[in-house]
N, C-alpha and C positions, 0 to 999 in steps of 0.2 A: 729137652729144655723145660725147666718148670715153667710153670701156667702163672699166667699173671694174675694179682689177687683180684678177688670178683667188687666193680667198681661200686654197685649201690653202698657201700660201708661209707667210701670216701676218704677210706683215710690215711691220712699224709703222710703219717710217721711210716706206715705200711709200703708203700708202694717207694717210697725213698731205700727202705729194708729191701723190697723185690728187685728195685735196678742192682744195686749194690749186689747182690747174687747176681742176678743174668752180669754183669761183668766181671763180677771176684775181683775187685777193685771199689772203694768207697765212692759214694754218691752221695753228696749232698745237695736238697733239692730247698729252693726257695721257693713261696707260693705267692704270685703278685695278682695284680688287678691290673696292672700297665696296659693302657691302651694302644701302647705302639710296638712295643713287641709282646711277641705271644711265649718266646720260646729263644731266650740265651743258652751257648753251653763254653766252660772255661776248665780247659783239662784238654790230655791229663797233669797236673800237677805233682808236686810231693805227698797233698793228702787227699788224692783221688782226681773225680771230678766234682765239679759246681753246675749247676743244672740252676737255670731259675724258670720258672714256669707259671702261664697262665693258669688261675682255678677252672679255668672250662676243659684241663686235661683231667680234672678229675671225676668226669663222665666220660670220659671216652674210653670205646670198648676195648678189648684186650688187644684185637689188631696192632689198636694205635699205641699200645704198651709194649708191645713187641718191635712195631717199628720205633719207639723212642729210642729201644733199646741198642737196635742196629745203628740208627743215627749217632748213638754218641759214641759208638766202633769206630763207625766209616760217615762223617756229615756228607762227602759227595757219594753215597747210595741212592738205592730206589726207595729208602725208607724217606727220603726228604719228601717225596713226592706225595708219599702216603698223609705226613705230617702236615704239608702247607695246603693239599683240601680239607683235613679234618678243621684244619684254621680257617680258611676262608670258607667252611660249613657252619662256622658256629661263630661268626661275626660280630651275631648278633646277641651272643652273651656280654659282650663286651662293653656295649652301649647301653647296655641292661647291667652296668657294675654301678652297685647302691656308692655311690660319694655321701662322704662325710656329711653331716649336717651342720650347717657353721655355728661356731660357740657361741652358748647364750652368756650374756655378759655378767661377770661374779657382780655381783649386789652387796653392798654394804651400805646398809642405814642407820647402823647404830656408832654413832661417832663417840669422840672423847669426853663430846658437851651436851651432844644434843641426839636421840633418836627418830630420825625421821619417821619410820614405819608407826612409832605412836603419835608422832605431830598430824601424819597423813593421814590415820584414820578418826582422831578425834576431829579434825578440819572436815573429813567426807562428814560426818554424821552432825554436825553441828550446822555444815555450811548446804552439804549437798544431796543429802537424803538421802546417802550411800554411793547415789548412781554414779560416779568416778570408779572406774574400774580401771588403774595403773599399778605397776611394780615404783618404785622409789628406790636411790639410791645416793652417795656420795660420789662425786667425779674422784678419779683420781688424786694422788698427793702431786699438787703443783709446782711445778720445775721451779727453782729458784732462780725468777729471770726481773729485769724492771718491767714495770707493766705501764698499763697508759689509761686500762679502762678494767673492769668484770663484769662478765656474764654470769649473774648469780644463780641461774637456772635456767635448764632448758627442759623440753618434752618434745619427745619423739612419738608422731602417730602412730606408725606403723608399729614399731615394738612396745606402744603403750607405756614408754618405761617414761619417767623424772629422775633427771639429775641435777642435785643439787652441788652447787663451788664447794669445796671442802675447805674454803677460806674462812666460810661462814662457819665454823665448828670449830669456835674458840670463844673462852671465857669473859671473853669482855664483851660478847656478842649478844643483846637478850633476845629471849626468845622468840619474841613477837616479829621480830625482824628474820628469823628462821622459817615463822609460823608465814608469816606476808610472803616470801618467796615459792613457798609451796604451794599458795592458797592459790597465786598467778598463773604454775606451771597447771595445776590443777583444773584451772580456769579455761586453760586451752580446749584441754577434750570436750569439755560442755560448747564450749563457743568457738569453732575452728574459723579458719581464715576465710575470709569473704571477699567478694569485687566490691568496691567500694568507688563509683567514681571511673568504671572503667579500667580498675586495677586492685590486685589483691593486696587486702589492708590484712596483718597479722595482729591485729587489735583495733579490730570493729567499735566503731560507737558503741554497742552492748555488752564488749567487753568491759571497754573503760568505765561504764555503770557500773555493772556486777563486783567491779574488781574495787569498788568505794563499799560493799559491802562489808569486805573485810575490818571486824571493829576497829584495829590497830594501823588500818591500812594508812594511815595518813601520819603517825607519828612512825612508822617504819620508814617510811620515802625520807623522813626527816635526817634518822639517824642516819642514814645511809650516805646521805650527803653531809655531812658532818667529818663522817668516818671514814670515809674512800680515803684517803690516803691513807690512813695505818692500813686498812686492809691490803692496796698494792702494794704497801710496802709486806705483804704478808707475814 
């Protein structure tokens, strides 16, 4: 009987080639991270077998390559035996399987009218003496639904990100009215939510200050209410 290939290499196309010899019959093997089975087999079929298989069989010693082997001859062997301690030996590769990192969100700030990422940094250096450390972006293209109200922007602490309405990114829109929404989102990170009263105000007294800073800020609120309806009507 050949020798099964020696495991430090690892590798997969290898040891899929070695069953496929020990049975003279095709093997193909899938490599999973599944944390509830370690160890599928479907065959024999037309074009061999189907093998799917945990990555923690690609440390295990030849033993456990030789009992694979007998296993997928005979599943009720003594090779089972061999097979489900090596699994409940190594349990704990399992719960040590890296998951995915969840997607960072695609960024888009340069729209058809207006670029945020240059509204946002000449705002930080003009308004805030850089210290605003955020991503910026445009929300999504908005479902064509009837509306009632807009949320012209939001900011997220934890991901640091601003999204601006992609409503506001249209021609009739000026800019200051762009620049006023981001100065606000902006405005968060410097001055977060506070008790106010025995309860958390998302726009503190000191907001509502700062946020008069803004040159434009008071013919922005203007337009806006003017214009709310063309805009729901998007």
């Amino acid at each position: 009987m050949p020798h099964p290939i020696s495991h430090p290499t690892g590798n997969q196309d290898a040891r899929q080639s070695w069953l496929s010899a020990q049975l003279a019959t095709p093997v193909t093997v899938v490599w999973t991270n599944n944390r509830s089975v370690m160890l599928s087999l479907k065959g024999p079929v037309p074009d061999g077998y189907h093998l799917r298989l945990h990555h923690m069989f690609l440390q295990a010693p030849d033993t456990v390559w030789h009992a694979l082997a007998a296993y997928i001859r005979n599943t009720k062997g003594a090779a089972r035996g061999i097979l489900r301690t090596y699994i409940q030996q190594h349990q704990h590769t399992v719960h040590k399987t890296p998951q995915p990192s969840p997607r960072s969100p695609i960024l888009q700030a340069r729209g058809h009218y207006f670029d945020l990422e240059a509204i946002y940094q000449e705002l930080n250096q003009t308004y805030f003496a850089n210290r605003i450390q955020a991503r910026i972006t445009w929300s999504r293209q908005p479902s064509r639904r009837s509306r009632m109200s807009i949320r012209f922007g939001s900011y997220h602490a934890k991901d640091r990100l601003i999204r601006i309405h992609r409503l506001l990114d249209q021609s009739f829109v000026p800019r200051y009215v762009v620049e006023n929404v981001v100065f606000h989102e902006m405005l968060h990170q410097l001055i977060p939510r506070q008790r106010v009263n025995g309860r958390w105000c998302i726009h503190p007294p000191a907001f509502r200050q700062h946020e008069q800073r803004f040159r434009y800020h008071r013919q922005a609120a203007q337009w806006q209410c003017r214009h709310l309806s063309r805009l729901l009507r998007g």
